[in-house]
Structures are given as structure tokens and as C-alpha cells.
VOKEKE-959628 format. One line per 5 residues: number of its first residue (from 1); their letters; for each residue x, y, z of N, C-alpha, C. Coordinates in Angstrom, 2 decimals, m for minus. Layout:
! residues N
NUM = a = X:Y:Z:X:Y:Z:X:Y:Z; ... $
This chain:
! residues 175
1 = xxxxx = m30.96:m125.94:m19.35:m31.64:m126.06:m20.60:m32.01:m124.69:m21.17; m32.38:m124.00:m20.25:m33.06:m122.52:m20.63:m31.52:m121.56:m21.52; m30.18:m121.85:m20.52:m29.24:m121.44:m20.99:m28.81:m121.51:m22.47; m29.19:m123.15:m22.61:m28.44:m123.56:m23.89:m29.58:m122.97:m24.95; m30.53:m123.41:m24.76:m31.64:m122.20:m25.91:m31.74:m120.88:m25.53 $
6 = xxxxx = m31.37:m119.97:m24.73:m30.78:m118.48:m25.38:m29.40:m118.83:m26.13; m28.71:m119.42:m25.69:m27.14:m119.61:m26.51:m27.56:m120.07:m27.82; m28.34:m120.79:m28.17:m28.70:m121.10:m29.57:m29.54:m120.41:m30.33; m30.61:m119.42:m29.73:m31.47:m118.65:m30.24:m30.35:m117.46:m30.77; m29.34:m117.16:m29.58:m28.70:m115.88:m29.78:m27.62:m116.10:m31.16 $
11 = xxxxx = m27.37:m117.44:m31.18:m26.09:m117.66:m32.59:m27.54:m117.50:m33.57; m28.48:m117.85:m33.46:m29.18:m117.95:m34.95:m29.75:m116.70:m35.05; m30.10:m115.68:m34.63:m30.38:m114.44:m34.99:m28.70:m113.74:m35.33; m27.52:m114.28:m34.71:m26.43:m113.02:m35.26:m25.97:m113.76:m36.58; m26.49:m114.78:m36.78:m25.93:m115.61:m38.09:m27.31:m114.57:m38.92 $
16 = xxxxx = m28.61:m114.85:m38.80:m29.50:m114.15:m39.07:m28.88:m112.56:m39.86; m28.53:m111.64:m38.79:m28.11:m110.37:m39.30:m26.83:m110.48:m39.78; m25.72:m111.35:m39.89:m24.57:m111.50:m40.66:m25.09:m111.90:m41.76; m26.02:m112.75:m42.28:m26.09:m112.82:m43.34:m27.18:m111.25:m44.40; m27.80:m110.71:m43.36:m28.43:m109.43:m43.93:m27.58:m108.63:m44.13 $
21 = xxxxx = m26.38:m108.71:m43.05:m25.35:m107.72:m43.68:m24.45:m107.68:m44.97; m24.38:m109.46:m45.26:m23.82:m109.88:m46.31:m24.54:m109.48:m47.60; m25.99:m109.78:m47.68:m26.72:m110.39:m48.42:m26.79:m108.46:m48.98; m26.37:m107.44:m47.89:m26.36:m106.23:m48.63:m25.46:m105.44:m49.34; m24.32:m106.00:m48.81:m23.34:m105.97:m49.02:m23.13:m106.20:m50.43 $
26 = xxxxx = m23.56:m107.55:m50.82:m23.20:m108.32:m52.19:m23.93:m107.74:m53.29; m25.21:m106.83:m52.50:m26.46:m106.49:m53.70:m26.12:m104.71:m53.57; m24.96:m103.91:m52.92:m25.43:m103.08:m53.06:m24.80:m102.58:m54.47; m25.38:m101.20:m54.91:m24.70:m100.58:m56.23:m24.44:m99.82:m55.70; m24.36:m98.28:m57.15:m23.67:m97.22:m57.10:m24.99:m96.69:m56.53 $
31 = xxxxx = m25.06:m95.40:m55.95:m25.79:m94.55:m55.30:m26.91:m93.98:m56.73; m27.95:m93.98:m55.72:m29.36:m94.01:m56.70:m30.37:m92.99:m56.27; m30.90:m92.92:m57.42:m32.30:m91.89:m57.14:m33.06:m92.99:m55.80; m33.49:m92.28:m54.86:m34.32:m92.56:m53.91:m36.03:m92.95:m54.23; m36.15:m91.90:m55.21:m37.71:m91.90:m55.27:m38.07:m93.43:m55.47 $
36 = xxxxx = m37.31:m94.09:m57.01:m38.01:m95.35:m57.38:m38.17:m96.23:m56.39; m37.30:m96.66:m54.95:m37.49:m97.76:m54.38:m38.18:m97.09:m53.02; m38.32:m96.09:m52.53:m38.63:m95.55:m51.83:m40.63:m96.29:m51.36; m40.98:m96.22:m52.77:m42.59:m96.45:m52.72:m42.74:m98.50:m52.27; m41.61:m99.00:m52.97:m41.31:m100.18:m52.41:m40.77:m100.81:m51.46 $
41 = xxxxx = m39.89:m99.41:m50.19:m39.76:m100.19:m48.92:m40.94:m99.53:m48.47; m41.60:m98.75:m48.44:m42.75:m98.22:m47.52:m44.03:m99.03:m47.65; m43.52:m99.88:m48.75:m45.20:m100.82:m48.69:m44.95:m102.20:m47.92; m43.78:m102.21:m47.72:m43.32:m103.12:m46.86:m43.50:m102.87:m45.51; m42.96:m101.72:m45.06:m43.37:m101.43:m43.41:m44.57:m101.84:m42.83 $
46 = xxxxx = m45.65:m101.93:m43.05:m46.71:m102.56:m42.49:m46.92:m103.70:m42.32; m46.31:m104.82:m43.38:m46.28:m106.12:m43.66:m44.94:m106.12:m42.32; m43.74:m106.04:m41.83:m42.67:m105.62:m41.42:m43.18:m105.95:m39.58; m44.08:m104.19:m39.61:m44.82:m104.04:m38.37:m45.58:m105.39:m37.85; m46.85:m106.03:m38.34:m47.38:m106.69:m38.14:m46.87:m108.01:m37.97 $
51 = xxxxx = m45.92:m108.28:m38.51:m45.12:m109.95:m38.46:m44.42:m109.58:m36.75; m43.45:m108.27:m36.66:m42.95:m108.40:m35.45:m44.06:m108.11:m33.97; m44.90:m107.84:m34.52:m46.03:m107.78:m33.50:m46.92:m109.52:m32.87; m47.32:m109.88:m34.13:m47.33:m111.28:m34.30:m46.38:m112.34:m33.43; m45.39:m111.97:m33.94:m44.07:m112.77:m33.64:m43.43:m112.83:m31.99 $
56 = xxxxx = m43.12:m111.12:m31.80:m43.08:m110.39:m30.61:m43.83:m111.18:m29.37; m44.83:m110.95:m29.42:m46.10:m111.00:m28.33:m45.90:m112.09:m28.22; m46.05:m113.00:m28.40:m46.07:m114.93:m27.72:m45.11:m115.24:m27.75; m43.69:m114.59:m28.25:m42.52:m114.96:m27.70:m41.80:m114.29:m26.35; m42.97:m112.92:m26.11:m42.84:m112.56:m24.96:m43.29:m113.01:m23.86 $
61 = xxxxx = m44.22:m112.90:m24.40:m45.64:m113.94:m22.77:m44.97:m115.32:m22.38; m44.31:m116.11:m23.75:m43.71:m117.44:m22.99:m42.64:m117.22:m22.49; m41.50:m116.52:m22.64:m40.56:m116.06:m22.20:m40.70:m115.56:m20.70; m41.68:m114.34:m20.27:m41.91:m114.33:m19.27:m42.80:m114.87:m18.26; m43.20:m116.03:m18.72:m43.75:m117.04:m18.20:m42.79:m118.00:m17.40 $
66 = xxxxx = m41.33:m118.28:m18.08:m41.21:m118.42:m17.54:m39.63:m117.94:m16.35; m40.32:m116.89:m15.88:m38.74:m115.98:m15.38:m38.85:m116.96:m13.94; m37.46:m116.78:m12.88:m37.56:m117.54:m11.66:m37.88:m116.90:m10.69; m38.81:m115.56:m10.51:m38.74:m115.56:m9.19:m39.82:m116.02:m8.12; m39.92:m116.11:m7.14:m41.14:m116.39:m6.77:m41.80:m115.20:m6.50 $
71 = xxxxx = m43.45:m115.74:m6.15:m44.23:m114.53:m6.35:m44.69:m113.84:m5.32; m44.67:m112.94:m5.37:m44.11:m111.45:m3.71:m45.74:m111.69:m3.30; m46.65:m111.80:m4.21:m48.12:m112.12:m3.20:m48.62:m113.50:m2.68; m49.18:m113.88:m2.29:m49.35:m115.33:m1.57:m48.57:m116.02:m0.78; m48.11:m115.50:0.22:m46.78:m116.34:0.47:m47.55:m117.61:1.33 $
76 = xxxxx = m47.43:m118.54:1.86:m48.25:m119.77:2.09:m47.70:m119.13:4.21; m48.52:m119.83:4.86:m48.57:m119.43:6.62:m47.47:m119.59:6.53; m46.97:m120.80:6.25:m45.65:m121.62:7.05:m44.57:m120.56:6.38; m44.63:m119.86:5.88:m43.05:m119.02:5.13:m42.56:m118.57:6.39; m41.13:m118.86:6.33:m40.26:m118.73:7.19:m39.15:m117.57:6.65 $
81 = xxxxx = m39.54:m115.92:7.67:m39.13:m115.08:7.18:m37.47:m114.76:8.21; m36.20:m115.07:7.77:m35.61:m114.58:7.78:m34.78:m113.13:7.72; m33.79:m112.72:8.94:m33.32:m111.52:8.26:m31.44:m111.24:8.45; m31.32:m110.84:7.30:m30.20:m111.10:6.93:m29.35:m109.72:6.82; m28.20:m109.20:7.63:m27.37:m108.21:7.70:m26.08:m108.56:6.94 $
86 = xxxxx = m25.80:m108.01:5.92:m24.10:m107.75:5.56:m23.27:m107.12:6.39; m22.52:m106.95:6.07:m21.27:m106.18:6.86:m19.96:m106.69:6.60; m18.98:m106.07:6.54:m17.70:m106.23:6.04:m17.03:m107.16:7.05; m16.73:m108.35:7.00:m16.83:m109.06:5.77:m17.41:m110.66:6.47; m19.01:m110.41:7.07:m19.78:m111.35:7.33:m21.10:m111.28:7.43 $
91 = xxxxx = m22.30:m112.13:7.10:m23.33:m112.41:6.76:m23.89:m112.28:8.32; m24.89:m112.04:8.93:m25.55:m112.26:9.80:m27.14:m112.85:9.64; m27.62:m114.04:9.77:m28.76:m114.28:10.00:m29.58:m114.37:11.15; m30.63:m114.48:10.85:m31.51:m114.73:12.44:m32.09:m115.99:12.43; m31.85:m116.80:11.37:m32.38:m118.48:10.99:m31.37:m118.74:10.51 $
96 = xxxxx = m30.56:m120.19:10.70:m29.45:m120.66:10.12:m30.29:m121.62:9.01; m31.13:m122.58:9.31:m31.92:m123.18:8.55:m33.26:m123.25:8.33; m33.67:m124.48:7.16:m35.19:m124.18:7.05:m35.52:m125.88:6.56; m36.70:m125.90:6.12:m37.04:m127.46:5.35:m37.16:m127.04:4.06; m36.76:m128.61:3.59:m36.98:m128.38:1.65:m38.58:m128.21:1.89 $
101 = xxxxx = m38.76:m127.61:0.29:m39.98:m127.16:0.47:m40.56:m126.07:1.04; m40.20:m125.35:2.06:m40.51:m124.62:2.66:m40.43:m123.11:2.30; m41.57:m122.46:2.20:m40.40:m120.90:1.16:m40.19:m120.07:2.62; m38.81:m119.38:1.87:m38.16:m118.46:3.54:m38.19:m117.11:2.40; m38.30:m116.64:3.24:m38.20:m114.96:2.62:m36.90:m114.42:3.70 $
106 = xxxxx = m36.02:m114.28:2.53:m34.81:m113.50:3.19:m34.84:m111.92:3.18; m34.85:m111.14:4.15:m35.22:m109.49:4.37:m33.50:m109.41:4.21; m32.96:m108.85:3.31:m31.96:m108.67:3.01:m31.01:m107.23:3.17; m30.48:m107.01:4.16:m30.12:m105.34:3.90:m28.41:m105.06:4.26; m27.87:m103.94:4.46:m26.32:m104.20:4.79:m26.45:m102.88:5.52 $
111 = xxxxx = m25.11:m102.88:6.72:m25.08:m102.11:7.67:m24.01:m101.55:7.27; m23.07:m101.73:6.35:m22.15:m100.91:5.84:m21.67:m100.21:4.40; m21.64:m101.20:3.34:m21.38:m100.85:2.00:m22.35:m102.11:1.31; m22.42:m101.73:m0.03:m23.39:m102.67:m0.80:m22.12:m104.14:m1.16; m23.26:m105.03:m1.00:m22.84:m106.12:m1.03:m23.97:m107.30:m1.80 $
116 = xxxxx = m23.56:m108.02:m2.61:m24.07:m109.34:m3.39:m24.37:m110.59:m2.42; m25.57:m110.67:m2.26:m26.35:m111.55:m1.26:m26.34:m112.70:m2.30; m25.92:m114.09:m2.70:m26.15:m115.20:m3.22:m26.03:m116.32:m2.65; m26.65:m117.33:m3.06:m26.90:m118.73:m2.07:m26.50:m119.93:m3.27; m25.24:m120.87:m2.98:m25.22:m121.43:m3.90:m25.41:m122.79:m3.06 $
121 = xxxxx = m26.00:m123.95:m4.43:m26.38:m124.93:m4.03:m25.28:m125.87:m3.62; m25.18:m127.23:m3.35:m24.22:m127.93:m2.96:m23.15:m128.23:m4.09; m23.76:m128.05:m5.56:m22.80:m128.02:m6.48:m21.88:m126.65:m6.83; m22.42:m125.55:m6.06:m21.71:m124.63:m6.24:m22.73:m123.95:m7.72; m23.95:m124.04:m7.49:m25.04:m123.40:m8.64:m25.54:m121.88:m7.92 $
126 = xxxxx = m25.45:m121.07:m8.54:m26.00:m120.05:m7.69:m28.01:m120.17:m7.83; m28.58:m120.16:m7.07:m29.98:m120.81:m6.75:m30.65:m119.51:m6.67; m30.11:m118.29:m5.87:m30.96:m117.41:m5.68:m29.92:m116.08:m5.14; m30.57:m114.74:m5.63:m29.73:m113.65:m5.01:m29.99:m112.21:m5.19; m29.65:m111.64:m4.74:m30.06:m110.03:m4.84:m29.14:m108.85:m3.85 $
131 = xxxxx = m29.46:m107.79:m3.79:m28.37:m106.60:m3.16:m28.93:m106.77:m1.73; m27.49:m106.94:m1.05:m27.64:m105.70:0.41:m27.11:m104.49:0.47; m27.85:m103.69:0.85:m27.41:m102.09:0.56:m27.89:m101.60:1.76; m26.88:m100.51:2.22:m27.26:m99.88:3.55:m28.50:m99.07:3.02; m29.67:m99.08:4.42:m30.63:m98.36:4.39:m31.95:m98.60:3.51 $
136 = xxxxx = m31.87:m99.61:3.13:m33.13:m100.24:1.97:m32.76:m101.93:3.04; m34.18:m102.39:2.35:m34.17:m103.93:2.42:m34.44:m104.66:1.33; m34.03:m105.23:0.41:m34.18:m106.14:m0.25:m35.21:m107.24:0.24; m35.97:m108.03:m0.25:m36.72:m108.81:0.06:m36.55:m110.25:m0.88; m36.35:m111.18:m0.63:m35.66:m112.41:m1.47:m36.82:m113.56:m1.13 $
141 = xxxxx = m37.41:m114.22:m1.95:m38.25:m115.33:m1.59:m37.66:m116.41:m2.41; m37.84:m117.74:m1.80:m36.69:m118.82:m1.89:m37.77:m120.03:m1.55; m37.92:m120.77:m2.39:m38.43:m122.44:m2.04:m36.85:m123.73:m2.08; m36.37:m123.74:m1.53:m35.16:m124.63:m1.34:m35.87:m126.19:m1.81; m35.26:m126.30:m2.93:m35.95:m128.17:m3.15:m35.15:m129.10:m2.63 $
146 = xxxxx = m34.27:m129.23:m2.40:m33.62:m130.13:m1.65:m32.82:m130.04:m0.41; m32.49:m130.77:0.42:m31.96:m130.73:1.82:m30.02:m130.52:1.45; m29.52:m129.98:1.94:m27.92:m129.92:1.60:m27.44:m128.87:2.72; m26.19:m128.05:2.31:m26.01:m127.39:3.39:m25.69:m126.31:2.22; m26.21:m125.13:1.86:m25.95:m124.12:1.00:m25.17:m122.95:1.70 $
151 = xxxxx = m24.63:m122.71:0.42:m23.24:m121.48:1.01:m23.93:m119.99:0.72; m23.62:m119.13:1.55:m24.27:m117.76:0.97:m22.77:m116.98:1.10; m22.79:m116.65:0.09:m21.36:m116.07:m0.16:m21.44:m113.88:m1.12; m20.64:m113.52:m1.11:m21.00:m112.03:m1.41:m20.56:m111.98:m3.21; m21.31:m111.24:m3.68:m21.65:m111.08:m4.77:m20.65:m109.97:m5.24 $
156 = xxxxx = m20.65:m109.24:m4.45:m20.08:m107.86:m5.13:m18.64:m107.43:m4.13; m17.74:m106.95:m4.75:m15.79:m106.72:m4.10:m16.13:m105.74:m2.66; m16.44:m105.86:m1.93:m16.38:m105.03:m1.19:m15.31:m104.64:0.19; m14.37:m105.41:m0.31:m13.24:m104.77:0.69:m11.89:m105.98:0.86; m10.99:m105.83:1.14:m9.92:m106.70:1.41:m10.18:m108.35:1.14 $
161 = xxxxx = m10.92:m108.36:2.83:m11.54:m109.50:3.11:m12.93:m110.02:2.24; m13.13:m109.91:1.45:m14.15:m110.04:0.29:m14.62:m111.39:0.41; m13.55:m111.91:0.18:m13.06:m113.76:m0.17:m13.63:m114.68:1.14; m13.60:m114.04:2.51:m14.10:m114.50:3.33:m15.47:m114.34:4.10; m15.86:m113.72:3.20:m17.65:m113.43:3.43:m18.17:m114.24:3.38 $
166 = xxxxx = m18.65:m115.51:4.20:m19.61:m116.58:3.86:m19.85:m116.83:4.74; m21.43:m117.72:4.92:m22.54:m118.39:5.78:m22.70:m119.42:5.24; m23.33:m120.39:6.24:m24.32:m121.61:5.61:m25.50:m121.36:6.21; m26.05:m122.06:5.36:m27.72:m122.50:5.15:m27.89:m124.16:5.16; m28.66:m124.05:5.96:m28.93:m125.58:6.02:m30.05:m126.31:6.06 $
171 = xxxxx = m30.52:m127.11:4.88:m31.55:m127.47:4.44:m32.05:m128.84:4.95; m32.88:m129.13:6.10:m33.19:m130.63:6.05:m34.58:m131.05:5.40; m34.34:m132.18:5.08:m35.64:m133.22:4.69:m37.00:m132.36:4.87; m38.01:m132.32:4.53:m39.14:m131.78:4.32:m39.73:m133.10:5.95; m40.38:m132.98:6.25:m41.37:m133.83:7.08:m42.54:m134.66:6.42 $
């Protein structure tokens, strides 16, 4: 849903500036003294400022209201922290599974070249993801809502065998 309203917000703002481009297009003339209109876009700029300020601000706050990640403080006792090694060209975990419901924090890092850590759901949705990179850890927090068996597959080309980089994850029933 979120997709299809940026896809529709984004056609109605470039229809938006296609038609400003038109609409100047059709009105412009021959080249003019500056001074006369000059005093009439500058009384506009403030009126201009204040609408996108207006406008701006609560389309930001809801917007980032609502982004997906989960939140790096509070993690609840039961989080089940995972850790997860790349390497050319296989995943290593230290937990194969977890319960729905349950948030796992994946410590994410790679022992050789950077690599695309993603977890897709049983439909093949990508659910959650971020870098393994030698010498850093990534940190990934994950509430799994349903029980399935999820694929973690590599994000980024990193060598021949690319294609065969994958793990499962395996999600049972909550208790």
C-alpha cells in the first residue's frame, strides 16, 4: 500500500511540474526589463516559504512515522540475539531459528568482501536487510510475524558463486 501511494504521489507532483513547465512555456515572451516583475516575485517568496514549511513539516513527521525499522532501544528480555558471518559464498549463523513474534537481533558482519544480508519471506518478499562488511558489525532487529521457513540470500555480486549464497530461517508458531 505504502508503495502504491509513493507511485501515485510521485506521478502527481511530475504531472504537477510538467504542467509548470508548460504553463511557462505557453506564457513566456520576448525578454524584459527585470525591474517591473521583480517587486512581484519577491512579495511572493514569503507567502512561497511559509506554505512549504506548513506543508513540509506534517508531511514529514507522518512520513517518518511511519519508516520500518525496529527500534535499537528497548529490546524486550526474550530478544534472541543472533550472529551472522558472510563469506564467499555462505551465510553462517549461530541460531537457525526463532518464534513468530519474537524479535532476534541479527549481529551481522563478513569475513571476507561486502555482501547484502536479506531475508525473504515465504513469498519471496524481502522482510528485512542490511550490509555485511569485513570488520564492522551491522546490527539488524527483526520481529518475524509469521511461522514459515525464510530464505536469507546475498544482496550484493560478490563473486562467481554469488547465486549460491543462501540459508534458512525458520520460523515456528509463537507459544
Amino acid at each position: 500500500m505504502e508503495q502504491t501511494l509513493a507511485w501515485y504521489l510521485s506521478l502527481l507532483f511530475i504531472g504537477v511540474v510538467a504542467a509548470v513547465f508548460l504553463w511557462v512555456r505557453l506564457h513566456s515572451r520576448e525578454a524584459a526589463e527585470f525591474e517591473p516583475i521583480r517587486d512581484r516575485a519577491y512579495r511572493l517568496r514569503p507567502h512561497l516559504f511559509w506554505a512549504l514549511v506548513v506543508v513540509g513539516i506534517p508531511v514529514m513527521v507522518v512520513t517518518l512515522m511511519m519508516t520500518p525499522y525496529e527500534s535499537a532501544q528497548g529490546l524486550p528480555d526474550d530478544a534472541l540475539h543472533i550472529d551472522v558471518q558472510g563469506q564467499q559464498f555462505a551465510w553462517t549463523l549461530s541460531e537457525t531459528g526463532a518464534r513468530a513474534g519474537q524479535t532476534v537481533v541479527f549481529n551481522v558482519t563478513s569475513a571476507d568482501v561486502n555482501h547484502g544480508f536479506g531475508i525473504y519471506d515465504t513469498d519471496m518478499r524481502l522482510v528485512a536487510q542490511t550490509q555485511a562488511m569485513p570488520g564492522y558489525t551491522n546490527r539488524l532487529v527483526h520481529v518475524f510475524d509469521a511461522p514459515g521457513s525464510y530464505r536469507i540470500l546475498c544482496l550484493e555480486y560478490c563473486g562467481m558463486a554469488h547465486h549460491v549464497m543462501e540459508a534458512r530461517f525458520e520460523i515456528t508458531k509463537a507459544r
